[in-house]
C-alpha positions as CSV (number, residue, x, y, z in Angstrom):
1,X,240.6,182.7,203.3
2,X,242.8,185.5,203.6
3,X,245.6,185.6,201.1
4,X,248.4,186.4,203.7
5,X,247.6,182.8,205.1
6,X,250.0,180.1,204.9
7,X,246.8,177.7,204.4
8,X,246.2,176.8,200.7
9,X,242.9,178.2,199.4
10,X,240.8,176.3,197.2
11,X,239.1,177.6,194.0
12,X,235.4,177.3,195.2
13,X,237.4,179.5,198.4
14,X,238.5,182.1,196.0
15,X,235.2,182.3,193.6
16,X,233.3,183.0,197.3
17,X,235.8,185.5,197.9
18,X,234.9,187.1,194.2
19,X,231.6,187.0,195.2
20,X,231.4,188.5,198.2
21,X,233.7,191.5,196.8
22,X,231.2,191.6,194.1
23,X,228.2,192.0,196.8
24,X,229.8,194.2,198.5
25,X,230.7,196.5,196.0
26,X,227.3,196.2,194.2
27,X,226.3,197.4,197.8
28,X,228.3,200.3,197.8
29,X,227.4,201.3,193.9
30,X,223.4,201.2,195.5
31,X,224.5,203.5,198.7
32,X,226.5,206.1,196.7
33,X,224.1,206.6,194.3
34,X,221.0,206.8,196.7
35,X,222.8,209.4,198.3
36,X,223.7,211.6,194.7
37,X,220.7,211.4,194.1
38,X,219.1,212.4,197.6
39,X,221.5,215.3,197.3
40,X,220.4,216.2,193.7
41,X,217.4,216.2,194.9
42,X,217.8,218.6,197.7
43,X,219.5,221.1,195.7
44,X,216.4,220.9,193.0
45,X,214.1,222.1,195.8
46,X,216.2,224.5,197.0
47,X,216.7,226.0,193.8
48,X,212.7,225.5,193.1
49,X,211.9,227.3,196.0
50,X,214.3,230.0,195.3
51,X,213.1,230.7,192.0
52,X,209.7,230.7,193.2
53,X,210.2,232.8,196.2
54,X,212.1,235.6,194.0
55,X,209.9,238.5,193.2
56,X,211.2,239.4,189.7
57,X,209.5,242.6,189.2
58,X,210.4,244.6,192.3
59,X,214.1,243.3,191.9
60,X,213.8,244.6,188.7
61,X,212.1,248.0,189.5
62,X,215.0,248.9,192.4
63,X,217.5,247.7,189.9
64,X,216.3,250.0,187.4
65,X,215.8,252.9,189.8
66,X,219.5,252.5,190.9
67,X,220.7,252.8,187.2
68,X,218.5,255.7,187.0
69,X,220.1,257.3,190.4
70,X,223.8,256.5,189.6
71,X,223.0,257.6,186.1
72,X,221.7,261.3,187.4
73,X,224.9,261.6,190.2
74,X,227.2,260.9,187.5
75,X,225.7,263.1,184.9
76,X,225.5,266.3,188.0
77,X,229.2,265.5,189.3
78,X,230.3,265.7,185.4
79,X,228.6,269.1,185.1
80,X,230.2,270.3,188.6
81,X,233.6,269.4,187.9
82,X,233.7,269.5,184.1
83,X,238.2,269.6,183.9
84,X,238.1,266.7,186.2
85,X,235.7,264.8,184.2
86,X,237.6,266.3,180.6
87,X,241.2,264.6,182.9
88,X,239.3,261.3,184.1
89,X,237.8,260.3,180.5
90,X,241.3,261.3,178.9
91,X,243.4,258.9,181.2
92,X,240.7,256.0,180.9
93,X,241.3,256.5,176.8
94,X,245.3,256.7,177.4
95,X,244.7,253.3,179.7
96,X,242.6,251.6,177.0
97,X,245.0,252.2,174.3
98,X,248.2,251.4,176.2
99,X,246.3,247.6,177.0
100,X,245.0,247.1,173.6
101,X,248.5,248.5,172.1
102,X,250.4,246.0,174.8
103,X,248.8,242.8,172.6
């Protein structure tokens, strides 16, 4: 019975009531976790494959071979413009020590 009726309910009324909530939510508890862990275990084999699928040692050869290029421009624009490179280096210092001076 529905608690907004006027009927009086009885207690084996109420205890099927109990139960059926219980059912129900012991229904839901099974659905929500079926579905965590369906989602778990998608994002395991998408991960999997990703891992799998990465070729580690050409990302790290064209990694290192940037480094290498952005290393050699930076050293040739130092040498070509040696004041601005003297003015840049001397404002990132005056920068560093006004933020670690500010604490």
């Amino acid at each position: 019975m529905s608690r907004f009726s006027h009927k009086p309910t009885t207690r084996d009324e109420i205890e099927h009531e109990i139960q059926d909530l219980m059912a129900a939510l012991d229904d839901l508890k099974r659905e929500a976790t079926r579905g965590s862990r369906h989602r778990f275990d998608t994002l395991r084999a998408r991960a999997e494959s990703l891992w799998q699928d990465a070729d580690l040692d050409s990302h790290r050869r064209d990694l290192s071979r940037r480094g290498r290029e952005a290393g050699r421009m930076a050293r040739d624009c130092a040498r070509e413009h040696p004041l601005s490179t003297v003015a840049l280096a001397a404002g990132a210092v005056a920068l560093i020590g006004y933020l670690v001076s500010r604490r």
